[in-house]
N, C-alpha and C positions, 0 to 999 in steps of 0.2 A: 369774842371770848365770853364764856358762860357768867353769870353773876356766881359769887357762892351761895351754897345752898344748906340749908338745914335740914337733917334727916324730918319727913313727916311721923307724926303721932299715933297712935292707933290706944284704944281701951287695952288692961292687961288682960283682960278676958274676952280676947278678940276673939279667937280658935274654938272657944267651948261654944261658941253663937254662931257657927258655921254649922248648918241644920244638914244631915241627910235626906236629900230627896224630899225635903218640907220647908216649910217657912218659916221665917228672920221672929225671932224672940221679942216677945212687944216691946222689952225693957229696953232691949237696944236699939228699938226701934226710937225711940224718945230721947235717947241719947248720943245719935250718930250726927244729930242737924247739927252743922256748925261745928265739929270735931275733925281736928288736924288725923289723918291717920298713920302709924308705924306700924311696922311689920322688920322683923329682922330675920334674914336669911344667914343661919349662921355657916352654912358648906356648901363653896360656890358651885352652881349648878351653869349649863348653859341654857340659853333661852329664845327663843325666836319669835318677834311681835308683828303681826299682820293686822295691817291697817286697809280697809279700802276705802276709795274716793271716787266721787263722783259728784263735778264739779262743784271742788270743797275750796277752791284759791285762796279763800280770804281765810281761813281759818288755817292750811296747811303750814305756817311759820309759826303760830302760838303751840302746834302739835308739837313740832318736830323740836324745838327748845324744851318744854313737858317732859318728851319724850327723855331726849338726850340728860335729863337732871335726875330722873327718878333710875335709870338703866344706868347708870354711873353709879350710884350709890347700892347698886345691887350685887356687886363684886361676881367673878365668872366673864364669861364672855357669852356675847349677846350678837343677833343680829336681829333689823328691820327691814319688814319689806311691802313697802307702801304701794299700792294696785292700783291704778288709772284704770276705772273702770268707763273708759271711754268717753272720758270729760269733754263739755264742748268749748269750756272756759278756758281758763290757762294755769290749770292744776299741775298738768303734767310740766310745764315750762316752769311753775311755780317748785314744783317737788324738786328738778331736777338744780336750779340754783339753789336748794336751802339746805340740800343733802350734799352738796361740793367737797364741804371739808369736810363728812362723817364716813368715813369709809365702810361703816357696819352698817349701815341703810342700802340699799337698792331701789331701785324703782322696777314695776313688772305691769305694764301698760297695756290695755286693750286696744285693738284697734277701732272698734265701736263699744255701743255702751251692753255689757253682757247681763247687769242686775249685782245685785248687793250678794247673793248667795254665791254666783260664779266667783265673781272678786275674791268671798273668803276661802272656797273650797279650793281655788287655783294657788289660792296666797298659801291656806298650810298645806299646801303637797309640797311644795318648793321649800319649805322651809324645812332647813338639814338640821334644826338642835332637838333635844330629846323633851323638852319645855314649849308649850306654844303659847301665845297670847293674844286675845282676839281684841280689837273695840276695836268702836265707832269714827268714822274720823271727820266729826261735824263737832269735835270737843265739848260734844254734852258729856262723856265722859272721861274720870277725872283719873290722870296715868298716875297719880301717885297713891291709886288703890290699890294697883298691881302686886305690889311685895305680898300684902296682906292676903291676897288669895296667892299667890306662889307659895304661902308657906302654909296655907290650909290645905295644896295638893299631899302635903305630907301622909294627908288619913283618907286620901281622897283621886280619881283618875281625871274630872272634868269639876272645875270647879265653874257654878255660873252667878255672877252678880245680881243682885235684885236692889234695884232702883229708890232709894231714899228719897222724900220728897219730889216726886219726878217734875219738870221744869217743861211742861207737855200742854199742851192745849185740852181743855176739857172734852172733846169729841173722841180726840186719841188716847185720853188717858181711860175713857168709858171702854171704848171699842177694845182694847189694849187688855182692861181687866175682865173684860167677855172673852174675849179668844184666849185670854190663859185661862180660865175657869173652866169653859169645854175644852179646850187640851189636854189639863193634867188630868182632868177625870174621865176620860176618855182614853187616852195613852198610857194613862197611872205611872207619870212619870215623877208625879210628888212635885212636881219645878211650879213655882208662884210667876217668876216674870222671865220667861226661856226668851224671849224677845231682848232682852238687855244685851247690848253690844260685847259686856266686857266679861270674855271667858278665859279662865284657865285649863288646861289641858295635858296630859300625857302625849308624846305623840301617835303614840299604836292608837287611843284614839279616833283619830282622823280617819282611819278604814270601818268606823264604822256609821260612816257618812255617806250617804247615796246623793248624786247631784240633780236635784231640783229646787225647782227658783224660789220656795220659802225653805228651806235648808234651816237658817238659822232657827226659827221659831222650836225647829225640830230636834236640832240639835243633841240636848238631852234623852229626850226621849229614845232617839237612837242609839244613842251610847248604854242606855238603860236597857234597852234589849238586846244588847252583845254585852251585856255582864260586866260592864262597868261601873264604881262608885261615883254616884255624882251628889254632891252637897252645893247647898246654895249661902252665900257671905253677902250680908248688906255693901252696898257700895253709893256712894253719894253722886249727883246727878245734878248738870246745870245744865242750863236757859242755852240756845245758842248763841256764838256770839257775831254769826255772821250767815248771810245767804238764810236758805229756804230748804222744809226736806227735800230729798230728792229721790227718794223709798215710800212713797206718797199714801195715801190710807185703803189706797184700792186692795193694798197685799193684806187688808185686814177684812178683805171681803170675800168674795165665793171660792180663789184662789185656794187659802190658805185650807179653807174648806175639804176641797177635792183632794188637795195634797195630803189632809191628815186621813181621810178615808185609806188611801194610798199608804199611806205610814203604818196605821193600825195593821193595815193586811200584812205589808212585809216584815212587821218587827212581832208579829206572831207567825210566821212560818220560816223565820231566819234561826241559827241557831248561833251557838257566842264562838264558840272554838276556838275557846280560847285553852291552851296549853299548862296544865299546872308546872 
């Protein structure tokens, strides 16, 4: 049985500090460390949270508890759907005992390991609600931020988190603010930290998502170039509490490179078509 739980906190001037296409307001920036967050969903929506793993075992029961406290308190109905991205551990044996009694969880399992971008892009096709939700599932990122950018989709089509005090090793937090600095000015997608796990979304969305293996970094940007609103909401960030990445720092090397050359071309010869 669940412990009970207390709605989380959030500043009342949460929504006016969700930037379009730019970066987190310094003042909130000063005042997010160490603050409970709230967010109230006043008209239940549905919602569908894509998690992927690759071999995450030790951390998949502190997830799925998170998970299950914050998606209770968000009234609507919801599903989960946690991606074995081809664990060698016993994630998958782990998911599938911890999700028993949740019937709004699933498991969508690889038969090898396919990359962190397949996982997500396989995770929201599959997912049937009109709401998507993306993070991480190495619990550096915290599920009781979610409300707070579900209800900044209000003004907005993708909303992306940007990392509060990030809990990163200084090589990757370097590397990390070099590859979003040639991004956004090269893409002019306005996004500070497209890399952050934890996204909000439409789900129309998702078709304008092309599947290659840094997907995520790109995310924004893509949506950016099919006429999408995308604003960025601080979100808080911790330490892991278990294992090793497993998204290693090489996707912050020549990879991500070639892909954005790649991105530039097609998100200027694509058009939105989208339908008033």
């Amino acid at each position: 049985m669940l412990p009970t739980q207390h709605a989380p906190t959030v500043p009342s001037d949460w929504r006016r500090n969700c930037t379009r296409r730019g970066s987190v307001d310094s003042a909130l920036r000063s005042r997010i460390s160490g603050v409970a967050l709230r967010a109230t969903v006043e008209s239940p929506r549905d919602y569908s949270v894509v998690v992927p793993l690759h071999n995450e075992a030790d951390n998949v029961d502190p997830l799925v508890m998170e998970l299950r406290q914050v998606l209770s308190m968000l009234g609507g109905s919801y599903e989960v759907l946690l991606v074995d991205d081809g664990s060698r551990d016993s994630t998958r044996a782990t998911v599938q005992r911890a999700i028993r009694d949740w019937p709004q969880c699933r498991l969508v399992a690889f038969r090898r390991n396919q990359g962190q971008a397949a996982a997500l892009l396989v995770g929201m096709r599959q997912a049937r609600s009109p709401v998507i939700v993306t993070l991480d599932g190495d619990g550096q990122n915290v599920p009781a931020d979610i409300p707070a950018l579900i209800e900044a989709l209000d003004d907005a089509d993708l909303v992306v988190g940007t990392r509060q005090a990030r809990q990163d090793s200084r090589l990757r937090l370097g590397m990390s603010r070099v590859a979003n600095a040639i991004r956004s000015r090269f893409l002019g997608d306005g996004v500070s930290d497209a890399g952050c796990g934890l996204k909000v979304m439409r789900r129309e969305v998702v078709d304008a998502f092309i599947p290659i293996r840094t997907l995520y970094s790109f995310m924004p940007a893509l949506a950016v170039a099919a006429g999408y609103r995308v604003v960025e909401c601080p979100v808080r960030h911790r330490a892991r509490r278990a294992g090793t990445a497993n998204y290693g720092l090489r996707t912050f090397a020549w990879r991500p490179l070639l892909d954005m050359i790649g991105v530039w071309w097609f998100t200027r010869r694509r058009f939105a078509g989208q339908i008033d």
